[in-house]
N, C-alpha and C positions, 0 to 999 in steps of 0.2 A: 610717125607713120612712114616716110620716106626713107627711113632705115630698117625697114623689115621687108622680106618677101618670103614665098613658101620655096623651102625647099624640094631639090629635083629628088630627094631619094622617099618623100611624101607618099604613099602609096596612092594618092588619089590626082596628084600633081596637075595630069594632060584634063582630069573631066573639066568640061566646063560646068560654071556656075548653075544649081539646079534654082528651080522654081520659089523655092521659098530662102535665099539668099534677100531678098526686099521685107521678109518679115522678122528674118533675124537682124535687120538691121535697125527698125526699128524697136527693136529692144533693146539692142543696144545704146542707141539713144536714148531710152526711156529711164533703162535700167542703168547703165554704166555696164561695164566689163566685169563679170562676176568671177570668169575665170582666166590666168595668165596663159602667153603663148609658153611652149616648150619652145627653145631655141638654140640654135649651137651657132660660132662665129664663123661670120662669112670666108670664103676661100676665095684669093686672086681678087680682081679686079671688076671680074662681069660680077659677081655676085654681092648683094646689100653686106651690110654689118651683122645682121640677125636672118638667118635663112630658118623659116618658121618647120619645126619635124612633124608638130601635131598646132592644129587651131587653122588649118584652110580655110575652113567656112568664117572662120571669123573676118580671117584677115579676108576674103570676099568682100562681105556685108560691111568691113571702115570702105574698102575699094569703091564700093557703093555707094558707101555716102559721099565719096568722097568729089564721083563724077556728077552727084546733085550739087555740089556747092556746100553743105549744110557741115561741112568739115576742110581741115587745108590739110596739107603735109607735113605740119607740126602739129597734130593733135598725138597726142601722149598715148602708148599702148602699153599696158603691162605685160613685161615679157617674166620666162625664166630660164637663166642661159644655161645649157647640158656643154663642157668642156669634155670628161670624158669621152668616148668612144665606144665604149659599152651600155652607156646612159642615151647614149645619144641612139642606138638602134633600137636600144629598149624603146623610148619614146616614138619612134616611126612606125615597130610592130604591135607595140601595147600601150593600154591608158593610163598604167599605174605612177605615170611619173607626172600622171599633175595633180596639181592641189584641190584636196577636195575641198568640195562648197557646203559650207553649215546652212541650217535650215535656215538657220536666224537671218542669212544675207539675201537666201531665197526670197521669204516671208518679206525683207527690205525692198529688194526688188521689185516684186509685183506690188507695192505699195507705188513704187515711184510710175511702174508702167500704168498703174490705175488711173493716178496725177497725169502721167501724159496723154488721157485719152483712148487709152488702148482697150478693148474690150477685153472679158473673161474669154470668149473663143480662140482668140487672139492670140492670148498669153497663152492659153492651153497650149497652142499647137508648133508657139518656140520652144517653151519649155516641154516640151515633149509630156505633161502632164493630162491626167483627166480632169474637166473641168469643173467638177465637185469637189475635185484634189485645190485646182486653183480658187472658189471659190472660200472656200475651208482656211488656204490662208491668206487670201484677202483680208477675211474678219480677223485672222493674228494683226496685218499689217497696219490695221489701229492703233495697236495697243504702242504706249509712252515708247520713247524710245531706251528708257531707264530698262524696261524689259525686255529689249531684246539684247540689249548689253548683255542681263544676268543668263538670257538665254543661251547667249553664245559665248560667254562666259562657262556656263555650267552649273549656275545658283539656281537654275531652274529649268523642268526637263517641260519637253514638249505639252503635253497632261496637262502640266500646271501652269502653260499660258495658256493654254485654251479655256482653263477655270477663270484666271484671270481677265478676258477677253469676253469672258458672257458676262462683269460685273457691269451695270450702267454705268459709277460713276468714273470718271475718269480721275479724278482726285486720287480714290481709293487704289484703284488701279495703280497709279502711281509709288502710291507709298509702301501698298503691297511689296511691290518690285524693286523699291529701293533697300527695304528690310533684307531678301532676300541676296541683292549684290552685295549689302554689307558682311552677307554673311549669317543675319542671324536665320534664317531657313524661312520656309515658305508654311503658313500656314493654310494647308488644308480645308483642315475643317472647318474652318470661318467661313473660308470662301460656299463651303457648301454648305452650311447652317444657314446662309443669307441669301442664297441664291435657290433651298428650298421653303424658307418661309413662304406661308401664307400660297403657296403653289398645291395646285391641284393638278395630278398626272393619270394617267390613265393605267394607272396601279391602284386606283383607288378605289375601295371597295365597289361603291356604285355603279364601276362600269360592266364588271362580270355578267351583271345580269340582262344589262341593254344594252352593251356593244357599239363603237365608235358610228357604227350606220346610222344606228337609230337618235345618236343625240345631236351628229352631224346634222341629219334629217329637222330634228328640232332646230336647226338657228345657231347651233354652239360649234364656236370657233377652237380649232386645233393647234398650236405651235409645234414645230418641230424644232427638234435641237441642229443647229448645221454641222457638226460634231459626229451627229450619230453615236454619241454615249450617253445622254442621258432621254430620261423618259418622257415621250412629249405631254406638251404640259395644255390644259385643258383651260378656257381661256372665261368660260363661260359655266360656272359651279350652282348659279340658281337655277340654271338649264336643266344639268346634270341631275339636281336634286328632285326638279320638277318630273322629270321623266321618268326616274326609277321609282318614286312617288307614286306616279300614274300607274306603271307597269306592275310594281307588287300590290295595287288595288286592285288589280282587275285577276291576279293568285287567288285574294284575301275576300272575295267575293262569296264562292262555293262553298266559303268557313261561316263568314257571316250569315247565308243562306242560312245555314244547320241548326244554326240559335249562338254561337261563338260572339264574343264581343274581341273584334280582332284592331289593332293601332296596327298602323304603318307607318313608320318614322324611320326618316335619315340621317336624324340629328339625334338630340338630348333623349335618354329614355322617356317618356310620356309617363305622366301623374297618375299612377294607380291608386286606387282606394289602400286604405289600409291593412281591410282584412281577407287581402288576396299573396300568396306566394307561392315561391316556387321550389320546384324541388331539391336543386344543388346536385350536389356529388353522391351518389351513393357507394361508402363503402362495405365490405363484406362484413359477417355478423349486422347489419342494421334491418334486415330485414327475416321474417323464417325462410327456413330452406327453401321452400315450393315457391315464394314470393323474389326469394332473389332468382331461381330459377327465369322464373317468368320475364322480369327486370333483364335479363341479362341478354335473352332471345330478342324481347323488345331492342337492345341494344345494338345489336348486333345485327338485326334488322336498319335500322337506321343509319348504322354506321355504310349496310352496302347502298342503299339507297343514294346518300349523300355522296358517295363516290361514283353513281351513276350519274347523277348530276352533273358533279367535276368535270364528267368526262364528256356529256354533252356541251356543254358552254366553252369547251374547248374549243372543241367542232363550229356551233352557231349558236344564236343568242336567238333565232323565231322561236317566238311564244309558238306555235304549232309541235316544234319536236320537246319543248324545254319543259311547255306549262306541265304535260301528264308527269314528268318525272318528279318536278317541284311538289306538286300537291300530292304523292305516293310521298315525298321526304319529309312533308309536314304530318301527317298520319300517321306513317313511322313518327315522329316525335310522341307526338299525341299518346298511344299506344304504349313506349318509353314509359313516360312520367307517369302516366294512372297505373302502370305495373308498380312503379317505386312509389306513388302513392296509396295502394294498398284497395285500389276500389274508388278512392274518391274521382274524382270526373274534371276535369278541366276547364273552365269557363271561357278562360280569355287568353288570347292570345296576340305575340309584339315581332314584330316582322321588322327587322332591320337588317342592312346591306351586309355582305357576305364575301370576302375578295374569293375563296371556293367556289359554293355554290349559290352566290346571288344570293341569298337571302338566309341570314339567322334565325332560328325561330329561338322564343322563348315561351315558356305553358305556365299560366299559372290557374291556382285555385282556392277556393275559400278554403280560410286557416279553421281547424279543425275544435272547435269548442266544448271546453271541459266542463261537463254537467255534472251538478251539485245531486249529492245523495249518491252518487256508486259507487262508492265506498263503503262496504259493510263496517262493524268496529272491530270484528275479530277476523275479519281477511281482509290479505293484501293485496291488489291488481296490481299485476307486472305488467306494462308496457310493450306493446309489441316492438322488438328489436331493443328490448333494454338487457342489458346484460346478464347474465345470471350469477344469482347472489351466491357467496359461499359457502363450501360446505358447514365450515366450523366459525361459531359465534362464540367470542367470549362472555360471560359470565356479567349479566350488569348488573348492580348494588349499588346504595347509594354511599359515597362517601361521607364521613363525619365533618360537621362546621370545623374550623381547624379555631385554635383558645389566641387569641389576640390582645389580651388582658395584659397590660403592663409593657409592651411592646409598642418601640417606637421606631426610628432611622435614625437619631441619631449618630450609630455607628457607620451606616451605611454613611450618611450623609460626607462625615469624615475621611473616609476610605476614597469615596468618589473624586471628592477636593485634593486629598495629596495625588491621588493618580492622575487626577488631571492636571495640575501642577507639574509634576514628574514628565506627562507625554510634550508639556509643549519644552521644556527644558532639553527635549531630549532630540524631537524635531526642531529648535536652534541651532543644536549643536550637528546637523545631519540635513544641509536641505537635501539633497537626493531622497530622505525618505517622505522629507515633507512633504514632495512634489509625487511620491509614489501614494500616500497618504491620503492626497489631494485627487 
């Protein structure tokens, strides 16, 4: 320290020390010297060994400490000496001649200011950062030191300490990052197979239809990621399940009113009878003309509906603007299916979550029983939507019993044995074809 001073061609040289020279000083303490002076060698006699061109405020803030006690005149500074002349004004009028600082030393840094007691405000306002910026990599400056090697190494980019940094264990953490300094790369998708197991986010169907208000409302806790990249994660899932539970009963009401036997479930489809189904797919040809017509209107109906929907639950999630659109989407459904089923009528209906429109519907109805006796003997009934048969039938006659007398395998039998003999002699002599064979 007693071998540096600032130089006079400093563009800031005469100010005096501003106000927050005692805070960068303590960082400097806290943290060590993240960046060197620029320096060029002293001239004559009045001047130190090292006259600083860029780093005033630094050399302040040791001066500082210096007049507390908490440091002497051999405390160590790292400098970087400019010889040239050209380097050397470059350094007074511009910044490009010092070294930059990797995140990785940043992310060390405020680890160290944390240990000395320094609060996140604090740090903010040395580091000229926002303090969501400094708390973001607080949660790095947990992480093994093995990671931030590969960090600042290059085996691993920003992204993927932060995946590393949300795992709890620190074991794992560890080993992760040692993989990755060796070289052999950093696995991804492990990290985020294990970090969304068993997680519930607010992508999850359920929430479309009740909205963070309402299950917050209920008692259920929210996490957020510090990150701001991944999806916050829902903390409380029998909440969630109870609530849209609630909510699509109180849809599923005005159905059941009508004679409808309506489930509402979040989970496993519910135990139907047996002789209840449902429509499926309907393709063209399976119905007559006038009836796919009709199907198709139904369709398309439904289809605008449910994007009405879409469009409200964007917007809000009150049951006052949501409910009339939902129950207009379910009736569309309704409508739909008994066009594709031809007349027959819907009985029941299965109300499950929807990341869309909040709620799936599915229609079903008793399967259709085939009565004995309508069948005349000399006419056919065709099926409605069965194919139609073609023009040209060939000729049927019965074949003659073919004479079997005196016929045996014998020869076959022989024929089979040398060829099969022959095939494996031949796959010996050929594995490539054995294994194509095979």
């Amino acid at each position: 320290m007693r071998d540096t001073d600032i130089a006079p061609e400093n563009l800031r040289y005469n100010e005096p020390p501003d106000a927050d020279i005692p805070l960068l000083a303590e960082t400097l303490i806290a943290a060590g010297q993240l960046q060197p002076l620029t320096v060029r060698p002293g001239r004559g006699k009045k001047e130190q060994p090292h006259m600083a061109l860029d780093g005033r405020r630094r050399i302040l803030a040791f001066r500082h400490l210096l007049d507390q006690g908490r440091i002497d005149e051999d405390f160590p500074v790292d400098i970087v000496i400019e010889t040239d002349l050209k380097r050397q004004a470059a350094a007074v009028l511009l910044t490009n001649t010092a070294v930059p600082v990797h995140v990785a030393d940043v992310i060390a840094a405020i680890g160290r200011m944390l240990k000395g007691k320094l609060g996140v405000p604090v740090i903010a306002k040395a580091l000229g950062y926002a303090e969501l910026d400094v708390k973001r990599l607080a949660a790095l400056s947990a992480l093994p030191q093995v990671a931030l090697e590969a960090l600042k190494m290059g085996r691993l980019n920003l992204r993927q300490a932060k995946l590393l940094a949300r795992l709890p264990d620190k074991a794992e953490q560890a080993d992760l990052a040692r993989m990755a300094l060796d070289g052999h790369g950093f696995q991804d998708w492990r990290v985020t197979e294990k970090l969304d197991e068993g997680r519930v986010t607010v992508r999850d169907p359920r929430c479309a239809l009740i909205g963070p208000e309402r299950y917050a409302a209920a008692g259920g806790r929210t996490e957020t990621d510090l990150f701001g990249e991944m999806a916050p994660v829902l903390l409380d899932p029998a909440i969630l399940t109870e609530v849209w539970t609630t909510r699509a009963g109180e849809i599923a009401k005005a159905f059941e009113a009508e004679g409808l036997t309506v489930h509402v479930t979040a989970g496993p489809q519910p135990d139907l009878p047996d002789d209840l189904e449902t429509l499926g797919y309907v393709y063209g040809g399976m119905l007559p003309d006038a009836a796919m017509a009709l199907y198709q209107d139904g369709r398309n109906a439904f289809n605008a509906a449910t994007e009405t929907v879409c469009t409200l639950l964007a917007e809000t999630t009150e049951a006052a603007a949501v409910d009339a659109s939902i129950d207009a989407m379910i009736r569309a459904r309704l409508v739909m299916d008994q066009a594709g089923w031809q007349g027959r009528v819907a009985t029941t209906l299965v109300l499950s979550p929807s990341a869309r429109a909040g709620i799936e519907v599915q229609c079903y109805t008793p399967v259709e029983l085939e009565i004995e006796g309508q069948v005349e003997d000399d006419a056919e009934v065709v099926p409605a939507g069965a194919p139609p048969q073609p023009a040209y039938r060939p000729p049927e006659v019965d074949a003659p019993e073919p004479e079997t007398e005196g016929v045996n395998h014998a020869l076959h039998a022989v024929r089979t044995d040398v060829a099969t003999r022959g095939l494996i002699r031949a796959l010996a002599d050929d594995p490539g074809t054995a294994f194509t064979a095979l």
